[in-house]
N, C-alpha and C positions, 0 to 999 in steps of 0.2 A: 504494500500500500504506500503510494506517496500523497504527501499532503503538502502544497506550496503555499506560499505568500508571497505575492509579486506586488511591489508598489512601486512608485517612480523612482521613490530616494532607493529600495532596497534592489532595481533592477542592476547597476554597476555597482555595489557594495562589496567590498571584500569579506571572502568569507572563512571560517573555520570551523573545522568536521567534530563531531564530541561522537563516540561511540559506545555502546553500552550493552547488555543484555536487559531483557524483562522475563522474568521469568514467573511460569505458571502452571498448575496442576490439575488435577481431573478433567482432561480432557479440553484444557484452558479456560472452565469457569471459574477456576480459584487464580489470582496474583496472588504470585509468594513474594515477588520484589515492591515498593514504591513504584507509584506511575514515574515514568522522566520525566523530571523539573527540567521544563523547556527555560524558564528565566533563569537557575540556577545554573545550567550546561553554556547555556549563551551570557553569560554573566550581564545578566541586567541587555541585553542588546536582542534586536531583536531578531528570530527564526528566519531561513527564508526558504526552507527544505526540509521534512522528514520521511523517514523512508524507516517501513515497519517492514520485514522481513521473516524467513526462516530460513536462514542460508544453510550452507551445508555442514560446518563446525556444531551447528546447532544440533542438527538432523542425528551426527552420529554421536551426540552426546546425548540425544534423544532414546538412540536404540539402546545406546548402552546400560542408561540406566533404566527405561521400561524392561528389558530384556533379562539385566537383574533381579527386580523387582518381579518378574514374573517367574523365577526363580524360589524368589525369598514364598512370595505368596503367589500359588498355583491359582490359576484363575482370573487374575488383575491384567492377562493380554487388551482386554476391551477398554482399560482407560489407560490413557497416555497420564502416567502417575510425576512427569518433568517434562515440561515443554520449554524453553529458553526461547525467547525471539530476539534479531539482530534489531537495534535502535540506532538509525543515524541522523544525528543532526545537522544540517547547515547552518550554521550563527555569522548572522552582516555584522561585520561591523564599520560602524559609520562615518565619518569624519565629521566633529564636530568643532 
């Protein structure tokens, strides 16, 4: 999923990337992390890109620990018991 904010000041604005995991369980209707503080990562400046993903680092940390997990407790294959998603930001920052 990406989500933009394009204004005039923030179309030539320099930008800088903050990356992160969010992570979550049963099946993704539980967060086990804090949402991303878009103010906190962009320090006080504002977004101009995020990009929600499940890249591939995720994926096989995904199998590994369902896979465990379905190990430990026979049966739990049906809910993904750790799902981690990639978070990336783009933060302008502006010249003032």
């Amino acid at each position: 999923m990406h989500f933009t904010q394009l204004t005039p000041e923030l179309e030539n604005a320099k930008t800088r990337t903050h990356s992160q995991w969010h992570d979550t369980t049963l099946n993704g209707m539980v967060e086990i992390s804090y949402p991303v503080n878009l103010y906190e990562n962009c320090q006080g400046q504002p977004w101009k890109k995020v990009t929600v993903e499940f890249g591939f680092k995720a994926g096989l940390t995904t199998l590994a620990v369902n896979t465990l997990m379905d190990v430990v407790i026979p049966g739990s294959s049906l809910v993904n018991m750790y799902a981690p998603w990639d978070v990336e930001a783009q933060c302008a920052y502006l010249d003032n």
